[in-house]
C-alpha positions as CSV (number, residue, x, y, z in Angstrom):
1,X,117.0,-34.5,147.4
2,X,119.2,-36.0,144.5
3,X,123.0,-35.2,143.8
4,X,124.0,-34.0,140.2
5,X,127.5,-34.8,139.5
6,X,129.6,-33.9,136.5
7,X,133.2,-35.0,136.0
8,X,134.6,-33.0,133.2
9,X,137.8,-31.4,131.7
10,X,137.7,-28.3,130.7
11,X,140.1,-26.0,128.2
12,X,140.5,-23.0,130.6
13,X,139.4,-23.0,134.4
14,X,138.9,-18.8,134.4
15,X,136.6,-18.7,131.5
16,X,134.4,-21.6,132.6
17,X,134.1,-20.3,135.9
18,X,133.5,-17.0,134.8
19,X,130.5,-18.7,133.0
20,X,129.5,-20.5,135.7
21,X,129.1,-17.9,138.3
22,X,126.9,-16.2,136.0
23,X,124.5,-19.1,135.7
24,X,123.7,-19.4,139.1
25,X,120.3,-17.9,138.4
26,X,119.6,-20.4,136.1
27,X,120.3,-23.3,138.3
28,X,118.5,-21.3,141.0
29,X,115.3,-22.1,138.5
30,X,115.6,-25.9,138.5
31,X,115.9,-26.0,142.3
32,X,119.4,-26.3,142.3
33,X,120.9,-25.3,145.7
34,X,124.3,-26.1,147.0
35,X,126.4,-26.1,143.8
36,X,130.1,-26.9,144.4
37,X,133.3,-27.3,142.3
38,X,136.1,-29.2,142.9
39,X,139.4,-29.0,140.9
40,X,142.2,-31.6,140.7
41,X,145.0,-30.8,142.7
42,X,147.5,-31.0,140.0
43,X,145.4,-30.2,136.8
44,X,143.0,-27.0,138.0
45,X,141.0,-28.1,133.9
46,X,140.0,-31.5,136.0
47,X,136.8,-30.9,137.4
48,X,134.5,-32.2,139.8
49,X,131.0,-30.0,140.0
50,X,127.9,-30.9,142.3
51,X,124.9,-29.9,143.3
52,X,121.7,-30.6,145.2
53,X,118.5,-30.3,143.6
54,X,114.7,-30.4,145.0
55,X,113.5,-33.2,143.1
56,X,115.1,-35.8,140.6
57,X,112.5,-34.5,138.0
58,X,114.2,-31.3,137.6
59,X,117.7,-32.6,138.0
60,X,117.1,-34.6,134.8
61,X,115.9,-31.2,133.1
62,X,118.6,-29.1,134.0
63,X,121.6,-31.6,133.4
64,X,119.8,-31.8,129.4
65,X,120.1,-28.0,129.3
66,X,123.6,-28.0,130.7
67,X,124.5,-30.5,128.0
68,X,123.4,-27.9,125.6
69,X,125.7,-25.9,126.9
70,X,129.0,-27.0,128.0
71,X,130.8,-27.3,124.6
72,X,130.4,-23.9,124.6
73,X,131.5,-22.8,128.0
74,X,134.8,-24.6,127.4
75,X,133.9,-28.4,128.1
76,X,135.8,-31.2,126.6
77,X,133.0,-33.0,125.5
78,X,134.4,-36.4,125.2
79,X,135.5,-36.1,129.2
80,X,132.1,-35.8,130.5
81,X,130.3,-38.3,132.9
82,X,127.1,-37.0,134.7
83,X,125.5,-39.3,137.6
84,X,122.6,-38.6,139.0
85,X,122.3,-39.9,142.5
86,X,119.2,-40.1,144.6
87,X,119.2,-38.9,148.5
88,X,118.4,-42.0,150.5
């Protein structure tokens, strides 16, 4: 079960969360369980987000879709790393 992480900034914490919380049917379709953010201590726009996913397959698919996506929801795009690690 691989680990998706994305370390981002984002230009307002409420709005992108308010965006994320309503995608959690769409993550549900890749096979995305256990999706968790994590915000810097001092600077709540520096995020951490992870999530499990059933196979590394799907992973790959839904961090392409996300990419789609996150200039949108209030990423900075230029911040964005996305790792992809595999359960061993």
């Amino acid at each position: 079960m691989p680990t998706v992480i994305f370390q981002e900034r984002v230009r307002d914490y409420s709005a992108w969360r308010s965006g994320f919380d309503g995608n959690e049917s769409q993550r549900a379709e890749f096979g995305c369980t256990n999706a968790r953010v994590y915000r810097n201590a001092d600077d709540e726009n520096d995020l951490l987000v992870m999530a499990d996913f059933a196979d590394e397959a799907r992973a790959r698919e839904f961090v392409e879709v996300v990419r789609k996506v996150q200039e949108a929801a209030g990423v900075i795009m230029s911040t964005v790393s996305v790792r992809i690690l595999p359960r061993e």
